[in-house]
C-alpha positions in Angstrom: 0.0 0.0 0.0 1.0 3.5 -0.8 -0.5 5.2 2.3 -1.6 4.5 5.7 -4.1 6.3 8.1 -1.9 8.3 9.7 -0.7 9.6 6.3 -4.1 10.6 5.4 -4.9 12.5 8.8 -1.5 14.1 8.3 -2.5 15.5 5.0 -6.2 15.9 5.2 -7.0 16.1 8.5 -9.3 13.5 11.2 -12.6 15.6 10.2 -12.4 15.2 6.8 -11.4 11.8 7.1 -14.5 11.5 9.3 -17.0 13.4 7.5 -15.9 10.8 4.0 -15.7 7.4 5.9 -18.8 7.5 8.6 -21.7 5.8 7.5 -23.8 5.4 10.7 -23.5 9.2 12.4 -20.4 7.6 15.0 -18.4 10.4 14.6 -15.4 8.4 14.1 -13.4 7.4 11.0 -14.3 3.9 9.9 -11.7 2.1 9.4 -13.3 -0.4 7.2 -14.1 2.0 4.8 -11.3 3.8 4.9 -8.5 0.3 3.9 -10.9 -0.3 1.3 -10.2 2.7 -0.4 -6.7 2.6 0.6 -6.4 -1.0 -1.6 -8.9 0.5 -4.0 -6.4 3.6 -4.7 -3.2 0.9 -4.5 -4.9 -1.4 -6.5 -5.2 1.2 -9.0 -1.6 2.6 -8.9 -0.2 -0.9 -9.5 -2.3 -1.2 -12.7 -0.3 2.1 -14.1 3.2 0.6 -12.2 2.8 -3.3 -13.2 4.7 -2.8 -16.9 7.5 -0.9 -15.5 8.8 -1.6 -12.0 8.7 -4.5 -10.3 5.9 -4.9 -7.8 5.7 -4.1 -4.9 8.3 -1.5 -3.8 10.3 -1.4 -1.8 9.9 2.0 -0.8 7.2 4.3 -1.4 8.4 7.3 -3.1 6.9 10.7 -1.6 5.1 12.0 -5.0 3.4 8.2 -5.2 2.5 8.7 -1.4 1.3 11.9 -2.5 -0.7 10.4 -5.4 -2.3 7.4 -3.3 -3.9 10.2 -0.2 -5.4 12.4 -3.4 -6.8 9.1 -4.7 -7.9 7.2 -1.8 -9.8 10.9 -0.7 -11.2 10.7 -4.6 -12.6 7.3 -4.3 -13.9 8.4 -0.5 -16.0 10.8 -1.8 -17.0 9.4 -5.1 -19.9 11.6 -6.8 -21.6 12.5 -3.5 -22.2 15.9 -2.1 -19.0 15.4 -0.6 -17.0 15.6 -3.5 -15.0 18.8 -4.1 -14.6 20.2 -7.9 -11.1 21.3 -6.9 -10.4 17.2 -5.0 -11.6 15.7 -8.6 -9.0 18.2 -10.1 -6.1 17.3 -8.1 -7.2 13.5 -8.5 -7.7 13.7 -12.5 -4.0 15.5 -12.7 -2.3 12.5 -10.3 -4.2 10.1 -12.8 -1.9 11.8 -15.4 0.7 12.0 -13.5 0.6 8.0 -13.1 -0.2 8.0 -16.8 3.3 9.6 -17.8 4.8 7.3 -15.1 3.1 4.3 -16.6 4.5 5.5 -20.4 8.2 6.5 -19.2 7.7 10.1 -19.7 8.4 10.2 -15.8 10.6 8.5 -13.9 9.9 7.2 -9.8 13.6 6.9 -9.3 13.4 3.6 -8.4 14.6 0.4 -10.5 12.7 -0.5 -13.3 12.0 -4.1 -14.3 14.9 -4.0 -16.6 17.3 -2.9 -14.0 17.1 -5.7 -11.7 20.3 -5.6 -9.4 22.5 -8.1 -9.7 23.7 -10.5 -6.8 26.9 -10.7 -5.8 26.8 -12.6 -2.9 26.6 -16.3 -4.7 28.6 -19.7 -4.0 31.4 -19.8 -6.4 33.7 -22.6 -7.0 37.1 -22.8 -8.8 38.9 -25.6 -9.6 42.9 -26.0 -8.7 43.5 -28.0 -11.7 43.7 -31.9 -12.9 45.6 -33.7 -10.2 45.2 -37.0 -12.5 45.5 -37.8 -16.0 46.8 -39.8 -18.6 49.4 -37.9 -20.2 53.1 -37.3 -18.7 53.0 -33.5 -18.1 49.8 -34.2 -15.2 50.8 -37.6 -14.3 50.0 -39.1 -11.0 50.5 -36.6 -7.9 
């Protein structure tokens, strides 16, 4: 996942988180509602990432943490009165924003599925030489 709870709160604050999540008049975020569109907004960042980084991360970049918050808020408030014009602006720009990501035109800074690292801590094994043969310059020991 791209972003947590306390990400959210940090950036949009507990009452808005509030006012988008509760469903029964608790006054309270709801958690429930809130992971879902956590893995919702993930689920839809990995669709743009799958083709060219290898998934998942192993760290989240800031500008995708970014991206995820402005998303999972997006899918939170959907088409209901609670929906923003300038919050389905910011989300519509971070959708191109994954867009150029997706198409190489911007870069995450992380490796890409073509610039796997390569291992260099391996078992090796090397050889001293023939100790027997049959001709006279290996001879017997």
């Amino acid at each position: 996942m791209y972003c947590d709870r306390e990400g959210l709160i940090d950036r949009f604050g507990e009452e808005q988180l509030i006012q988008l999540t509760d469903q029964t008049g608790s006054e309270i975020i709801d958690d429930a509602v809130l992971e879902n569109a956590i893995l919702d907004a993930s689920a839809e960042i990995d669709m743009y990432l799958a083709g060219r980084y290898a998934l998942p991360l192993s760290t989240t970049p800031l500008p995708l943490a970014r991206i995820a918050c402005v998303l999972v808020r997006d899918l939170l408030a959907g088409d209901s009165d609670k929906a923003d014009e300038q919050w389905k602006k910011e989300a519509e720009a971070c959708r191109k924003t994954l867009d150029k990501i997706a198409t190489g035109k911007i870069s995450l800074g992380v490796d890409a599925l073509a610039a796997t690292p390569v291992s260099t801590n391996g078992a090796e094994m090397q050889t001293g030489g023939r100790i027997w043969g049959r001709d006279a310059s290996t001879g017997f020991i």
